[in-house]
C-alpha positions in Angstrom: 0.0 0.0 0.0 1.6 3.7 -1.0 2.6 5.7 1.9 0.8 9.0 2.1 2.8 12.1 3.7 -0.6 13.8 5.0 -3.0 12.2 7.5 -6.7 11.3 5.9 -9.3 12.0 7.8 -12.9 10.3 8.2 -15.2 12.6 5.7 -19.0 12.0 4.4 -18.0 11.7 1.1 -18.5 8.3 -0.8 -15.8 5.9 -1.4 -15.9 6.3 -5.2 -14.6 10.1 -5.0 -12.1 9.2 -2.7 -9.1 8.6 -6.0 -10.5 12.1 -7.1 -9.9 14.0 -3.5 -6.5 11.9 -3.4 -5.5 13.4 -6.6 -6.5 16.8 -6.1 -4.2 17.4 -3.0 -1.4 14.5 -4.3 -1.3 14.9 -8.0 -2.4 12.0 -10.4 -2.9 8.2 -9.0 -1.3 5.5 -11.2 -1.1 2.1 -11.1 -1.3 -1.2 -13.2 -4.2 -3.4 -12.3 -4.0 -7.3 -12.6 -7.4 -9.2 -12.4 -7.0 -11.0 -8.9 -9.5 -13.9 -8.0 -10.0 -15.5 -4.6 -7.0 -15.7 -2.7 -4.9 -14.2 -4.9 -5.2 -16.1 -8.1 -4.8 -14.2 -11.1 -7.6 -14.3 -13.4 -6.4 -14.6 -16.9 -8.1 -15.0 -20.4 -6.6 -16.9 -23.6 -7.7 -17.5 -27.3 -7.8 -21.0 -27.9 -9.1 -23.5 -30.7 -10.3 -27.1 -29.8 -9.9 -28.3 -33.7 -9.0 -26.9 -37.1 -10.2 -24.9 -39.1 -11.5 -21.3 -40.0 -10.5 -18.5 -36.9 -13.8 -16.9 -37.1 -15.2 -20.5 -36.4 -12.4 -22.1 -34.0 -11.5 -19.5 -31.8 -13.2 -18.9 -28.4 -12.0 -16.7 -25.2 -11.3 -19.0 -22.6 -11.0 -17.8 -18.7 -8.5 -19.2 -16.2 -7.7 -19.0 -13.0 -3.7 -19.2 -12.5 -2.5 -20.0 -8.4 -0.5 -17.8 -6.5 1.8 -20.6 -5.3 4.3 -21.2 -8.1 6.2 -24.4 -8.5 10.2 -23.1 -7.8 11.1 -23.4 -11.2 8.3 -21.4 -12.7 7.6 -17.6 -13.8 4.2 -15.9 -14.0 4.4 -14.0 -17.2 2.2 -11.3 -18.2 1.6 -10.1 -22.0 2.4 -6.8 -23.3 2.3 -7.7 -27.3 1.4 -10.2 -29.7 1.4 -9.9 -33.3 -0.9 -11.8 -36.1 1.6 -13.2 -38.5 0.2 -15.3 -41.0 1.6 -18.7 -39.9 -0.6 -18.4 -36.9 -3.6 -18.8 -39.2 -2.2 -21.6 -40.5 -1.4 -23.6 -37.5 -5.3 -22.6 -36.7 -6.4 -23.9 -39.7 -4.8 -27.1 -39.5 -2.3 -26.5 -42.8 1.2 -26.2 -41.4 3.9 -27.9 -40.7 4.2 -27.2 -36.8 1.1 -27.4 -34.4 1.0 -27.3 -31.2 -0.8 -30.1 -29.0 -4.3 -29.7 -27.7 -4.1 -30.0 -23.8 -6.4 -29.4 -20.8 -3.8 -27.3 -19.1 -5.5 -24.5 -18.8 -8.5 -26.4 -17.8 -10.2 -25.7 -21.0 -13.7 -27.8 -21.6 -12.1 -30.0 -24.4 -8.1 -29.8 -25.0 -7.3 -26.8 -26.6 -4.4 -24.9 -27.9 -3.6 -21.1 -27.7 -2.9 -19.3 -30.6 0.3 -17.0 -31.6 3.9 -18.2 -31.4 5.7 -14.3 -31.2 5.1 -11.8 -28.1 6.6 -9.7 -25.4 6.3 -10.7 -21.8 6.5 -9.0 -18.9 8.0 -11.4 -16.1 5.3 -10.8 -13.0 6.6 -13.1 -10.4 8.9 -15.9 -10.0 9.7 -18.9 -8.7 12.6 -19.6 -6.3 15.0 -21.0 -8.2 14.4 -18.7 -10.9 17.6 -16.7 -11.1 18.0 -15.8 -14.9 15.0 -13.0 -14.5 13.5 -10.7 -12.2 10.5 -8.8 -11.7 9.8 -6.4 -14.7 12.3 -8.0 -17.1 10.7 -8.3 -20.4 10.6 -11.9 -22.4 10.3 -13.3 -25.6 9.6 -16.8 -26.4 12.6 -19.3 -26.9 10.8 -21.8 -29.7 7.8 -21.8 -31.5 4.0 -23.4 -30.3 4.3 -22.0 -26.9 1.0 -20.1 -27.3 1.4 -16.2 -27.0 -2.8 -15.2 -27.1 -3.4 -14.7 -23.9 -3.0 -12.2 -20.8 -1.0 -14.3 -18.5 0.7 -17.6 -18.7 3.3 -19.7 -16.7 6.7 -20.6 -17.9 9.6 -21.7 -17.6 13.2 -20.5 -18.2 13.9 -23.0 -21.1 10.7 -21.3 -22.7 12.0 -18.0 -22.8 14.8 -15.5 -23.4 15.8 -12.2 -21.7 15.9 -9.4 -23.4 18.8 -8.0 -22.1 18.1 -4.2 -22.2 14.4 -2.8 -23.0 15.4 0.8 -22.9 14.3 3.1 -25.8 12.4 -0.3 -27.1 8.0 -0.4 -27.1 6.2 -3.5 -26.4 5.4 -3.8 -29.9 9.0 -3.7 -31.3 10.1 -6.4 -29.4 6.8 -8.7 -29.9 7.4 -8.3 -33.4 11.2 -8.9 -34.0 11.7 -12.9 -33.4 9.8 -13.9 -37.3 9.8 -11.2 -39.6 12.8 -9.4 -39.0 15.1 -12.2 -38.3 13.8 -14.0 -41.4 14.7 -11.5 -43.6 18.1 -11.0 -41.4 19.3 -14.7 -41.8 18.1 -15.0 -45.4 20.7 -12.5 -46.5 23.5 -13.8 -44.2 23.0 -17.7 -44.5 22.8 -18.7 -48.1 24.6 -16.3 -50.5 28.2 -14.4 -49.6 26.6 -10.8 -50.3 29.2 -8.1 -50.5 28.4 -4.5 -50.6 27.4 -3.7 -54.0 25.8 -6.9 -55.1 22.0 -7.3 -55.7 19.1 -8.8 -54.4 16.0 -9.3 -55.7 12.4 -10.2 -53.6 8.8 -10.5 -53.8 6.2 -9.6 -51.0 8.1 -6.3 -50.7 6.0 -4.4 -48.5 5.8 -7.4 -46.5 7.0 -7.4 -42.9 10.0 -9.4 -44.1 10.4 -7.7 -47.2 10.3 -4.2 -45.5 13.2 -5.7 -43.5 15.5 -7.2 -45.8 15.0 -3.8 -47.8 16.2 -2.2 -44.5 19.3 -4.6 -44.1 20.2 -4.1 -47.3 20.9 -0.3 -47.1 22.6 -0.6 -43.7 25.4 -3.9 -45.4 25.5 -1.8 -48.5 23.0 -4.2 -50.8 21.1 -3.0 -53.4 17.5 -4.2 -53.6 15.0 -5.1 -56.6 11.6 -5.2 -54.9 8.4 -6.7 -56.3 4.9 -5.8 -55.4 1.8 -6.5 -56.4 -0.3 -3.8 -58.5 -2.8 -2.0 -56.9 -6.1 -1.6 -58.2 -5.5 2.2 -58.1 -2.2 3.4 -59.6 -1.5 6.1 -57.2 -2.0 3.3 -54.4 0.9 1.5 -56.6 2.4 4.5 -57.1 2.1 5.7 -53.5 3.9 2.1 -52.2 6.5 2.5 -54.5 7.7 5.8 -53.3 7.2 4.0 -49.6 9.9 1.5 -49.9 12.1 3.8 -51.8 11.8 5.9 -48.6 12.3 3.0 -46.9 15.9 2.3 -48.7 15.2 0.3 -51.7 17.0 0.5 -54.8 14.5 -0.5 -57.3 10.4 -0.8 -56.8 9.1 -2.3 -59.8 5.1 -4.2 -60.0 4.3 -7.8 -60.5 2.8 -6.5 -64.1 6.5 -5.0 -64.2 8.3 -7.9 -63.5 6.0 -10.1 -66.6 7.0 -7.7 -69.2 9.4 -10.2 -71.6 12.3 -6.8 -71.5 12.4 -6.9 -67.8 15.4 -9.3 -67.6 16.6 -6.2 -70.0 16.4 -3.3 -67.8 17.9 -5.8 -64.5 20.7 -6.0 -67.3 20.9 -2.3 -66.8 20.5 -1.6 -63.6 23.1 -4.2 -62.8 26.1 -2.4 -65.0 25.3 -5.0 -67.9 25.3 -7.7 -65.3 28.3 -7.3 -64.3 27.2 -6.3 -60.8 26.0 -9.7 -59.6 22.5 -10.9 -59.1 23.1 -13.6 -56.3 20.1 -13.9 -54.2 16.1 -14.3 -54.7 13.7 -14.1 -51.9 10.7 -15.8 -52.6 7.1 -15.7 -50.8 4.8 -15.7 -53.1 5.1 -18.8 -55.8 3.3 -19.0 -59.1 4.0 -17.8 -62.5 5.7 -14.2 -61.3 8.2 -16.0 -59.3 9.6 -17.8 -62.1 9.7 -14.5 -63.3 12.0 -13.8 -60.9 14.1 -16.5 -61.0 15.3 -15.8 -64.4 17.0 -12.3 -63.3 19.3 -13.9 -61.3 23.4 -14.5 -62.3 24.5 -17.6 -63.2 25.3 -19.3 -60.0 22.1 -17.0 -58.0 19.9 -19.0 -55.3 16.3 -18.4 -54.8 15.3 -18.6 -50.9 11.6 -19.6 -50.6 10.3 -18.5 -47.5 6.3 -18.5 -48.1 3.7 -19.8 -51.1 1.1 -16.5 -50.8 -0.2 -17.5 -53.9 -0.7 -21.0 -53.0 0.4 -21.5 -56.9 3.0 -23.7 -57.2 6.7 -23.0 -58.7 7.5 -23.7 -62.1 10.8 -23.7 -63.4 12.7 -24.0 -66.4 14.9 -26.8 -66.6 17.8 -24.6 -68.7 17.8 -22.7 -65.3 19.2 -25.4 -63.7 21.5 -27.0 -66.2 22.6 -23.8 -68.1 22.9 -21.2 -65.4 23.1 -23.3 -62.0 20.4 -21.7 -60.2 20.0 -23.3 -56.6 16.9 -23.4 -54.8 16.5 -23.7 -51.0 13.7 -23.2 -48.0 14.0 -21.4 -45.2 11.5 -22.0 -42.0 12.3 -19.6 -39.8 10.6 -21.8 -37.3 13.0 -24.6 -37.6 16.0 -21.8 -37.2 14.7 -20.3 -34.1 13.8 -24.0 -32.5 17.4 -24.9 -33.6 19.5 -21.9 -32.6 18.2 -20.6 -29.8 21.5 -18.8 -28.6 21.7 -17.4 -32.5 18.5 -16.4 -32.1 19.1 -14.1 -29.1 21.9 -12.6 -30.7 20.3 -11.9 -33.9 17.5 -10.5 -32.0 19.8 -8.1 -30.0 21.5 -7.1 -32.7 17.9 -6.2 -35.0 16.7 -4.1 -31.1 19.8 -2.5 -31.3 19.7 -1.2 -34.8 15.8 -0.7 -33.3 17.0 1.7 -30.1 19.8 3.7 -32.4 16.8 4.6 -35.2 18.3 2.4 -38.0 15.6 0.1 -38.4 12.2 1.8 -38.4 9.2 -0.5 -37.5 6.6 -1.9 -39.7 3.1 -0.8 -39.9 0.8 -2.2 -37.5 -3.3 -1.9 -36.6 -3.2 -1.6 -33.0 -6.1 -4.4 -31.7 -6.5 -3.2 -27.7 -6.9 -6.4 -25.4 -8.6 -5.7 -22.1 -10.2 -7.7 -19.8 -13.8 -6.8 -21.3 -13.0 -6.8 -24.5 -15.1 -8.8 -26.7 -14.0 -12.1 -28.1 -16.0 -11.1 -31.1 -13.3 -8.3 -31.6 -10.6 -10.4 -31.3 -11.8 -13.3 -33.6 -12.2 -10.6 -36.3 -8.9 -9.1 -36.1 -7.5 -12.8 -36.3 -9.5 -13.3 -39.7 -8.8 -10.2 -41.0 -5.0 -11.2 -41.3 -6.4 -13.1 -44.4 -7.7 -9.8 -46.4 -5.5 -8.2 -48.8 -3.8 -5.2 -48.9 -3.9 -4.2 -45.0 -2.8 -1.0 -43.8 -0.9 -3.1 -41.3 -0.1 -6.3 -39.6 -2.1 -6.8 -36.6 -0.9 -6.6 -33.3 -2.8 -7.6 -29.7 -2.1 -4.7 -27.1 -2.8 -5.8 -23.9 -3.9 -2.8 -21.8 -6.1 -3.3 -18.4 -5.9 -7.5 -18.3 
C-alpha cells in the first residue's frame, strides 16, 4: 500500500470520490491493475481452438484462473504484445507444418491450444530458483507453439529469453522482432556471400519481411529489386512504390512489371550490364511471377523460398538449372529459431539494437486493444482479418487493463 505524507481524515463523502480528493491534494494516482481472484489467483483470459479450421469459427475466449503458489522453477508472465503473422492462421487452420498439441492445461472444456507463437512478456513473479529473470524483465519466447494469445501464462526459463536491455524499445517492437525481422536477417547472411554492392531481388516487398530485408540491405551496403503487387488504383501502386524507396530500396518495380518479356533487359541495366552480380532471390509468393524472378538472377544466384502467398505452385525451367546453376532452397524460420536458440538471441539483440539507435524503423501495425472486457467477437475478427488483402498493417494484440 503507498505511503501517504498527510493524514486522511474520516469525511462524508463516498468511497468512489475518494481517488479524485486523493489526486486533487497529491497529484495524479497511477497504477497497473491485474485481475485478482480469490485468494490471490490471477484471473487470466486466452484465445484458444479445440480443432482446425476457419479463426472466425475455432477461436473462443477461454478464462482461467492461475495460483499464487508457483512451483520453484516457474515464472508468472504477463503479456504486453502479440502480433498476427500469417503462420498463426495456418497452424489454426490445420495446414502447417508445426502445431502445437491440444491440452487441458489451462482447464479448458475440451483440449485446446492457444494461438500465436511471437510476443513480449512482462516477467510478474517468479519462482525460487528462478535466477535468470527478475520482476519487470521483459521476455520473448525461446521456440515456437508455446502459445502467445493470452494475458497471462506460466513458464519456464527453457521457454524464454531475456531481453537483455528494454530501454528506448516499445512492447510492440520487441513482440514483433523474433519472425519477420530475423527471417529477412538470416536470409541475407545464411545462403549467399553478399558483398556491398551486389543485388538482391524479392517478392512480397512491403511485407513485414520484405520491409526488413530492404532495410538490411541499405545498412550492409545491398542494393534491392523489390516486387509488389499492382494495386487496383495506380496512385496506391504508385504511393507504395515511393514508400519503400523511402524506406531504402534500390529498385520498386510491379508484378505486371516484372512479366514484361524486357524486364530481364532493364535488370541488365540496372546491374552495369550484369556485371554487378545478381546472387540472391527471396521468394514468398510462388506462381508464375516468381519464375519471373528466377530468371533475373546471375549464373550461379539462389532463390530462398520463404512463403507460397499465392498458393500456386513453382515452375521452373529446366535450362535454369543446367545452363545457369540456379539453386533453390527453403527457409522456415521456425526450424532456425527451434534450432538456434542462442543465434536467435543474438540476432534479435542485434535487429533491437539497430531498433533503439533509429536504424531500423518499424513496420506498420493496426493496434487491436486487449482488455479484460474486451469482446472475443473483436478479437476473432482481427485474427481473420489477417487473411484480407492489402492491410494498412499487420495486426498486433495490445494488452492494456488485463
Amino acid at each position: 500500500m503507498m505511503a501517504l505524507p498527510h493524514t486522511l481524515r474520516a469525511c462524508e463523502k463516498p468511497l468512489s470520490a475518494l481517488p479524485r480528493t486523493l489526486a486533487s491534494r497529491f497529484g495524479p494516482l497511477t497504477a497497473r491493475r491485474y485481475k485478482s481472484g480469490p485468494y490471490g489467483y490471477t484471473q487470466a483470459k486466452a484465445l484458444v481452438y479445440s480443432k482446425h479450421g476457419e479463426p472466425c469459427d475455432v477461436l473462443s475466449l477461454h478464462t482461467h484462473s492461475i495460483s499464487p503458489s508457483l512451483p520453484s522453477d516457474s515464472l508468472l508472465l504477463r503479456t504486453l504484445a502479440t502480433p498476427i503473422n500469417p503462420a498463426d492462421i495456418n497452424q489454426i487452420q490445420g495446414v502447417y507444418p508445426s502445431r502445437p498439441p491440444f491440452t487441458s492445461l489451462i482447464g479448458t472444456s475440451s483440449p485446446s491450444a492457444v494461438g500465436g507463437n511471437e510476443g513480449c512478456l512482462e516477467v510478474v513473479s517468479t519462482g525460487s530458483s528462478i535466477k535468470s529473470v527478475t520482476k519487470g524483465d521483459w521476455v520473448i519466447m525461446r521456440s515456437t507453439g508455446f502459445g502467445t494469445w493470452r494475458t497471462h501464462t506460466l513458464a519456464t526459463e527453457s521457454d524464454i529469453l531475456k531481453i537483455e536491455d528494454k530501454n528506448g524499445l516499445t512492447p510492440i517492437q520487441v513482440g514483433t522482432v523474433s519472425v519477420n525481422p530475423c527471417t529477412a536477417y538470416r536470409m541475407l547472411k545464411d545462403f549467399e556471400d553478399l558483398n556491398e554492392g551486389d543485388w538482391f531481388i524479392q517478392n512480397g516487398a512491403n511485407s513485414g519481411v520484405g520491409r526488413a530485408a530492404i532495410q538490411f540491405g541499405k545498412l550492409w551496403g545491398l542494393n534491392s529489386i523489390n516486387v509488389i503487387r499492382d494495386r487496383p488504383d495506380a496512385s496506391e501502386t504508385e504511393k507504395m512504390r515511393q514508400e519503400l524507396l523511402d524506406l531504402g530500396a534500390t529498385k520498386v518495380v510491379t508484378e505486371s512489371e516484372l512479366m514484361d518479356r524486357e524486364f530481364p533487359s532493364q535488370v541488365k541495366e540496372w546491374t552495369n550490364g550484369g556485371r554487378e552480380p545478381l546472387k540472391l532471390g527471396l521468394n514468398c509468393v510462388g506462381g508464375k511471377a516468381t519464375g519471373a524472378l528466377v530468371k533475373c538472377l546471375s549464373a550461379g544466384g539462389h532463390l530462398v523460398t520463404y512463403g507460397a502467398m499465392s498458393k500456386q505452385p513453382l515452375t521452373l525451367p529446366t535450362g535454369l538449372l543446367i545452363f545457369k546453376d540456379i539453386k533453390f532452397s527453403g527457409y522456415w524460420v521456425s526450424r532456425w529459431s527451434d534450432g538456434h536458440p542462442e543465434e536467435k538471441k543474438s540476432t534479435v539483440a542485434e535487429i533491437l539494437d539497430l531498433i533503439r539507435e533509429r536504424e531500423f524503423k518499424d513496420i506498420p501495425v493496426k493496434e487491436v486493444r486487449w482488455d479484460w472486457d474486451t469482446k472475443e467477437q473483436i478479437l476473432k475478427e482481427a485474427v481473420q482479418g489477417t487473411l484480407e488483402g492489402f492491410r494498412a498493417g499487420k495486426g498486433v494484440f495490445v494488452y492494456g487493463d488485463t
